[in-house]
N, C-alpha and C positions, 0 to 999 in steps of 0.2 A: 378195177372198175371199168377203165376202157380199152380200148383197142390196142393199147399201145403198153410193149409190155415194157417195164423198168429193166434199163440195160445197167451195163456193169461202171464201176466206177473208168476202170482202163478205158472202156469203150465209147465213155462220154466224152471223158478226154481227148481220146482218138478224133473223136468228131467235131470237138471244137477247133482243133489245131489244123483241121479241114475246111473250118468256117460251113460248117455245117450243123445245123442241128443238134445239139445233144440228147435229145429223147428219142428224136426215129431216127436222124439221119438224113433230113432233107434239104436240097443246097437252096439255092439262090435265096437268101435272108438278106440280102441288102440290093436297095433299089438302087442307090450308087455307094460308090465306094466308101463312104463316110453315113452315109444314111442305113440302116437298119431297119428291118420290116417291124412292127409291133409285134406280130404272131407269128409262129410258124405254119407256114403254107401246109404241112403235111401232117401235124396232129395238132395245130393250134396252142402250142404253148404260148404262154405272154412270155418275153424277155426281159422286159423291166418291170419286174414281179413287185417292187416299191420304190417307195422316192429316193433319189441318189442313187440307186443301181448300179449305173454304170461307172463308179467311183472304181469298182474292185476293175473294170476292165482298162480305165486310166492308171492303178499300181500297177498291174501287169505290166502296161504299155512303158509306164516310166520305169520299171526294173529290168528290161528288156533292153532297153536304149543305155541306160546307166550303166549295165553289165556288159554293151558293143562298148563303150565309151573307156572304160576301165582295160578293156583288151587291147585296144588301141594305146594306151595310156603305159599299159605293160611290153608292150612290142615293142616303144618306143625308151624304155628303158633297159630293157631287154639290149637294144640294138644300140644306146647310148654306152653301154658298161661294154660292150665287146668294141666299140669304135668311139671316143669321149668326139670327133671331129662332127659326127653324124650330124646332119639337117635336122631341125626340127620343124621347118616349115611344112612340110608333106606329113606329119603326123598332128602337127594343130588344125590342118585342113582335111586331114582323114577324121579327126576329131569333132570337125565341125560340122562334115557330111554327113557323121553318124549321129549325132544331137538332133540333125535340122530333119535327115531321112528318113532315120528309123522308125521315130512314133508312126510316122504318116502311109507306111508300107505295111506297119505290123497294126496298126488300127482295130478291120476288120475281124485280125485273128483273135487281138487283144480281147474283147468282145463276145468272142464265141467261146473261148477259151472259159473266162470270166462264169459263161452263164452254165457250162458244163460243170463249174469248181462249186458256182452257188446252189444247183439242182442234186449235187453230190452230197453239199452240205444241211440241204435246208429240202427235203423232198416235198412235193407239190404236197398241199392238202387236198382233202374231198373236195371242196369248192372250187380252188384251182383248176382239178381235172377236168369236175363237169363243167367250168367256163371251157376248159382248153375241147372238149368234146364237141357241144354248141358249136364254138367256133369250127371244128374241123368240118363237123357236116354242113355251116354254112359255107367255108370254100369251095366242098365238094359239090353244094347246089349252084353253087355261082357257076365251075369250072362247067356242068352238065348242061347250064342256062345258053353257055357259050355257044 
């Protein structure tokens, strides 16, 4: 229907884990680091296409952190079995960096990640598109206005 043509499942993915777009490709989707634009600047898609949305990008986030947490968790057994004397204070605090850090680092990707997984899963409708269409020619009249 519009401009924009449907890219591949790989390619989506590619581009969320860029924090970019998943349908064209276009960066800067978040105004700060924790905030997310509604639409995308460059074909207008909505990203929080229904209520709770952003649940699938909070699993990612916490299975991401849970899966740092667990390596940590293995290193340190790892390294307790080849040495029983080994410290374990430097791995409950590699532990606890990775708990407190990770969500807050991987956030944004979390997010784009997420919206590549659900546009893979769930493709726009006719409705969707022509909002996400609307919307593009109105950024592209604003950016002309400039």
């Amino acid at each position: 229907m519009g401009g924009v043509p449907d890219p591949s499942v790989v390619m989506m993915l590619c581009r969320g884990v860029r924090k970019k777009c998943p349908r064209c490709g276009t960066g800067h989707l978040f105004r700060h680091w924790f905030r997310m634009v509604e639409r995308c600047p460059g074909c207008g898609y909505r990203f929080q296409r229904e209520e709770g949305f952003q649940l699938g990008g909070y699993v990612i986030n916490f299975g991401v952190t849970e899966g740092l947490v667990c390596v940590v968790v293995g290193v340190y057994i790892v390294a307790a079995a080849a040495n029983p004397d080994a410290a374990v204070w430097p791995i409950v605090l590699a532990g606890i960096l990775a708990a407190v850090v990770t969500p807050l680092l991987f956030f944004p990707f979390s997010r784009t990640i997420w919206a590549a997984i659900d546009l893979t899963l769930t493709p726009l409708t006719v409705l969707e598109q022509a909002e996400a269409e609307t919307a593009r020619a109105a950024f592209r009249e604003e950016r002309s206005a400039d």
